[in-house]
TORRO-410613 format. One line per field, with one value per residue (C-alpha): y, x, z negated; residue number from 0. Coordinates in steps of 0.2 Angstrom, whole numbers. Layout:
residues N
north	(Y:...)
east	(X:...)
up	(Z:...)
pos	(NUM:...)
This chain:
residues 400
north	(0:17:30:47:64:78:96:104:118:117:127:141:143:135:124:103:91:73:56:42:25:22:14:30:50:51:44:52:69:62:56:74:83:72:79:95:100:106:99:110:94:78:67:50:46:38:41:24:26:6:7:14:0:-12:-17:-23:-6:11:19:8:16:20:31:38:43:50:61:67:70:81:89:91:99:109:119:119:129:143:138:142:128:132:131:115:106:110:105:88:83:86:71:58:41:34:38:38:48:61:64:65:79:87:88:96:109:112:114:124:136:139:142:126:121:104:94:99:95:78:72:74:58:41:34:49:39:47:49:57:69:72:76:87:96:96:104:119:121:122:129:116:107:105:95:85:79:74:66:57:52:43:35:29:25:14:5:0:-5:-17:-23:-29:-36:-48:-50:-56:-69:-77:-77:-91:-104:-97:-101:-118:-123:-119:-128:-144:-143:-140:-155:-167:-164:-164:-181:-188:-182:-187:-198:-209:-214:-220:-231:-238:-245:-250:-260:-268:-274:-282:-292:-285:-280:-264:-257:-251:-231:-233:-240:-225:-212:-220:-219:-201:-197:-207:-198:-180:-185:-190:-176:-162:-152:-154:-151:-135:-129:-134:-124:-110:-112:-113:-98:-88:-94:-85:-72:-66:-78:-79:-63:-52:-62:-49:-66:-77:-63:-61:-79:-78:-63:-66:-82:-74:-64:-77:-95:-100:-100:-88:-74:-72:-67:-59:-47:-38:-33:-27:-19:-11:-3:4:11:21:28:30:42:51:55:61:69:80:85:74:71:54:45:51:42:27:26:29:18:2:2:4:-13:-21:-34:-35:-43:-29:-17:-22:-22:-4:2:-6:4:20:20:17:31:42:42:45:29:27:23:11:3:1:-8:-18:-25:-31:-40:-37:-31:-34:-26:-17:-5:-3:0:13:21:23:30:43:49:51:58:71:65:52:57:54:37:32:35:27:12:10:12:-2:-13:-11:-19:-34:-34:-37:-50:-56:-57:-65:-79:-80:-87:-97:-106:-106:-111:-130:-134:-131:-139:-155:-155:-152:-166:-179:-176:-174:-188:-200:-198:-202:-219:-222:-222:-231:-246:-251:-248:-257:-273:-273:-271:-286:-298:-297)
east	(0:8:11:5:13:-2:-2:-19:-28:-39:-55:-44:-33:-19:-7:-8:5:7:10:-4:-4:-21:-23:-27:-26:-44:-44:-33:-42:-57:-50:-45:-60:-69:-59:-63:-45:-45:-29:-18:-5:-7:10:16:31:43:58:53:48:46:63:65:69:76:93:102:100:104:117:117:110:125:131:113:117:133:124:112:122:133:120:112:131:132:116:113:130:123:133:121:115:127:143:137:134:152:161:150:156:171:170:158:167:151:157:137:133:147:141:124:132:141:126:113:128:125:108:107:118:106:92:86:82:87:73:71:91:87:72:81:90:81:99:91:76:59:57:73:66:49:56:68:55:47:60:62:42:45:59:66:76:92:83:73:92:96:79:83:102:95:81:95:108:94:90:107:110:94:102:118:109:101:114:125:110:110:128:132:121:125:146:139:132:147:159:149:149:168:171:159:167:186:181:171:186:201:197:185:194:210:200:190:205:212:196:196:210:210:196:182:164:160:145:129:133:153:142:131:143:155:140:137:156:154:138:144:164:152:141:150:149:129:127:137:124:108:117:118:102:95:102:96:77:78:88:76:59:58:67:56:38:27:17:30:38:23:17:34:33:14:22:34:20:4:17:12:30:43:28:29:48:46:32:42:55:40:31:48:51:33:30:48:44:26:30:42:35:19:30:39:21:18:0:-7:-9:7:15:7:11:29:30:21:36:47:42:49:38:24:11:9:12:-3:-13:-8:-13:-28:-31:-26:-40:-51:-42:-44:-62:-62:-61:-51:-30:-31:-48:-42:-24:-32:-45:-30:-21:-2:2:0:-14:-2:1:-16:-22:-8:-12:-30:-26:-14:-28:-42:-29:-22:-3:-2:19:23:14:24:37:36:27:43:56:46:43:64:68:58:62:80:75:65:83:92:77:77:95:91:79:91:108:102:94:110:122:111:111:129:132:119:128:147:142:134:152:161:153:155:173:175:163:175:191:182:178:195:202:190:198:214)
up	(0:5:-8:-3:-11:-14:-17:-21:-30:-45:-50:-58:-46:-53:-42:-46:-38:-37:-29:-30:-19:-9:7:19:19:19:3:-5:0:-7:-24:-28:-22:-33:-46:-42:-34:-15:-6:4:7:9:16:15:4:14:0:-6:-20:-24:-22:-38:-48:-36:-45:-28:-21:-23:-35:-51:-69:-76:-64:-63:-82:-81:-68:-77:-92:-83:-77:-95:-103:-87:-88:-106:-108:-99:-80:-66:-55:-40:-50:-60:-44:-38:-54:-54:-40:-40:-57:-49:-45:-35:-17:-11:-26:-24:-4:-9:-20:-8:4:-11:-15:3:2:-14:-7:8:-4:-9:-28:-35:-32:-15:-11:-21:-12:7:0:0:-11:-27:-35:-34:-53:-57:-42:-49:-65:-58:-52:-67:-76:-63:-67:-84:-86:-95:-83:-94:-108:-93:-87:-104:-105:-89:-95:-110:-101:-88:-101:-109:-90:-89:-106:-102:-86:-94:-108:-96:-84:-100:-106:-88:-85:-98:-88:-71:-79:-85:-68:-60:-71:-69:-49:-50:-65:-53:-39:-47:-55:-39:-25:-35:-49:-45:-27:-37:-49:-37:-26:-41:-46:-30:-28:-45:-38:-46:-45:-46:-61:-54:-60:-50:-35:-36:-36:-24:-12:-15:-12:3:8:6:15:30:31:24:37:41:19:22:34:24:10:22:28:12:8:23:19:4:7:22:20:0:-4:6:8:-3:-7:-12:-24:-31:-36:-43:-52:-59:-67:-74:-84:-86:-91:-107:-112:-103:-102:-120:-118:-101:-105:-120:-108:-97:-110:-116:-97:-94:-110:-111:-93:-96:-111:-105:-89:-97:-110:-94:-89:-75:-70:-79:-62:-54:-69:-69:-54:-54:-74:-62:-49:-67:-73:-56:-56:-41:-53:-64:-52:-44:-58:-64:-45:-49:-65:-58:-46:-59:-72:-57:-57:-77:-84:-101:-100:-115:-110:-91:-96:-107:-96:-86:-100:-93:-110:-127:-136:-148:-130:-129:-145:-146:-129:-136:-150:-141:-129:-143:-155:-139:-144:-129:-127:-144:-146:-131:-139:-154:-145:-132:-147:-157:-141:-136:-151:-147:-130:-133:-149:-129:-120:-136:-137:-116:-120:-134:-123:-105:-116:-122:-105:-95:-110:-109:-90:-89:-103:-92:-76:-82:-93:-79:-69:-83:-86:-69:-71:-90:-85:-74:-85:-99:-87:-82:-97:-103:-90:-95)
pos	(0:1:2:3:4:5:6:7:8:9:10:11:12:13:14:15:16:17:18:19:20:21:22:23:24:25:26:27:28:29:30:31:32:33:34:35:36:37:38:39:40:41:42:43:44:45:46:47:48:49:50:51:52:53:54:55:56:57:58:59:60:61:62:63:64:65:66:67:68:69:70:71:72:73:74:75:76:77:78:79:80:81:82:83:84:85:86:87:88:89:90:91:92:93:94:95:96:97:98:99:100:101:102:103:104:105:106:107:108:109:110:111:112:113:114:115:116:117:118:119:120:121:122:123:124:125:126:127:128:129:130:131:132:133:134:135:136:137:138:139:140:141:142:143:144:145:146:147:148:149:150:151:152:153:154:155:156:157:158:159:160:161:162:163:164:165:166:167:168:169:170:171:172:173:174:175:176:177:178:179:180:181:182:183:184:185:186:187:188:189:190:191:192:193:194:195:196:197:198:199:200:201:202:203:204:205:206:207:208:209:210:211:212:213:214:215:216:217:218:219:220:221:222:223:224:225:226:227:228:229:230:231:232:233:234:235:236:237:238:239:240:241:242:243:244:245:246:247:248:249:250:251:252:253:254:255:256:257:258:259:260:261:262:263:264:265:266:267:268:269:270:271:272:273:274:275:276:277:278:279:280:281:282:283:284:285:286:287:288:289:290:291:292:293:294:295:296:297:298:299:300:301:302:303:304:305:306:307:308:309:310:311:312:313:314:315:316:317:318:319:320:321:322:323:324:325:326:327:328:329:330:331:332:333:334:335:336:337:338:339:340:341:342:343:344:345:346:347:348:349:350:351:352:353:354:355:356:357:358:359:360:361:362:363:364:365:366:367:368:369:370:371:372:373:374:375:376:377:378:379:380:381:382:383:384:385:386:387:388:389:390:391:392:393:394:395:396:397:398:399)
């Protein structure tokens, strides 16, 4: 569904921008006229802004950070917008990052504000442009970058976090590929011949892997291109079929068992970028919207596009979201309380910090739960080869 950025005016004159995602124009024109705003522009985003969150692209979060906070030391100290660009710059170790720089210097120099210099640049995520924007608005746009450098810090604290609890098993899957094959190309060849020539029979388990070495010495080179093909289906079929992704991603949230874990880190990253995004001033839809391509995950993203229609038309935040059940009721209970009670931004807050802590009690617990799976999996198969070989050193052994 294509996200569309309006611009519109309101009963009292005043000037109301945004970004909502609906099928068509028309309907876009027709959701704020029912809201009683009259739109002057209507445009399709094509920034990508679904982009936002997508880890493999772009410029990483720790260097959107450092960016920010530069920006936050720079302005807050009194240097004007112009000469903070310029001295950035000349400091950023991201190559992308630091041409992006040079070209919004440019266009700041010509006349340009931030924002506008920022949203020329698909690489520049949509949110850290809004907010930008926000900040010239208001006035405020030192304390939105150091906003924005926590909120990235945070994203990429995350990041590691999880990156660090999958990399064990990804090590312990690698390390019995390489045993299996050490012991399968070198050892088991020797005993065998030795075995053999003693006159023996070989045990069901030698027999086994001897055929599997067999196996993969004969087609090695028609295994290698399965591999590859394997890994070209889901590089460019599963990678990028909307439908497949999402089946994946909806599991993710709805299994009895991982959703549990899963949908605190979910719940952590929607509620920190709800808040602050309503916090900045953005329009409640605009940020939902922008908060659903935060979670990066299609399932809920959906779901939150669904609510936003039906919050566009007046229907309550916290009643909406929890109609959907993609979070826990603790989020909801909290969001409603937020809107009766007028302080929506500071129960965001509040809600995010709480559900951060339990997102990375989540990540520990995700570990828990991956780390005796692989170690018994690496023991069955490490220990399968090595029975393989003893058997036959035993019956040997035996004989004489």
């Amino acid at each position: 569904m294509p996200v569309f950025l309006y611009e519109g005016k309101s009963l009292d004159g005043s000037t109301v921008k945004g970004m909502i995602e609906l099928e068509t124009q028309d309907d876009v024109k027709d959701m704020l006229r029912s809201k009683g705003i009259f739109p002057t522009s209507v445009r399709e985003n094509n920034k990508g802004a679904t982009l936002e969150f997508n880890i493999n692209k772009g410029i990483p979060f720790y260097h959107l950070a450092i960016l920010c906070r530069q920006f936050y030391f720079a302005l807050s100290a009194g240097i004007p917008m112009l000469r903070s660009i310029a001295m950035i710059k000349d400091q950023i170790e991201h190559k992308k990052l630091k041409k992006i720089l040079d070209n919004v210097y440019d266009e700041v120099q010509k006349g340009s504000t931030l924002s506008e210099g920022f949203r020329k640049h698909k690489d520049i995520p949509f949110m850290l442009t809004s907010m930008v924007e926000v900040g010239e608005a208001t006035g405020n746009i030192d304390k939105v970058m150091e906003e924005m450098a926590d909120y990235y810090d945070k994203q990429h604290r995350q990041k590691k976090k999880i990156d660090a609890a999958l990399t064990y098993p990804k090590f312990l899957l690698v390390f019995a590929i390489c045993i299996v094959i050490g012991l399968v190309s070198f050892v088991v060849p020797t005993f065998v011949d030795t075995i053999l020539s003693a006159g023996q029979e070989l045990p069901v388990p030698t027999q086994i892997i001897i055929s599997i070495t067999e196996f993969i010495n004969s087609n090695f080179l028609l295994l290698l291109l399965i591999v590859i093909g394997l890994y070209a289906i889901k590089k460019f079929f599963i990678d990028t079929n909307y439908s497949i992704q999402y089946k994946i991603d909806k599991f993710l949230v709805t299994d009895k068992h991982l959703g549990k874990i899963t949908q605190q880190i979910f719940t952590a990253r929607f509620a920190r970028t709800f808040g602050m995004l309503v916090k900045g001033g953005m329009s409640i839809i605009e940020a939902l919207t922008i908060a659903g391509n935060a979670v990066d995950n299609r399932f809920i993203k959906k779901s939150i596009d669904e609510s936003t229609k039906l919050i566009s038309t007046g229907a309550g935040i916290g009643d909406t979201l929890e109609s959907k059940k993609i979070f826990p009721s603790m989020l909801t209970q909290m969001i409603k309380v937020g809107e009766d009670t007028g302080s929506l931004d500071n129960i965001l807050k509040k809600t995010s910090e709480y559900y951060e802590i339990e997102a990375e009690f989540a990540i520990q617990k995700l570990t828990s739960l991956i780390e005796p799976i692989m170690i018994v999996f690496l023991a069955f198969i490490v220990g399968f080869v090595v029975i393989s070989i003893a058997m036959p050193m035993f019956q040997v052994m035996g004989t004489v």
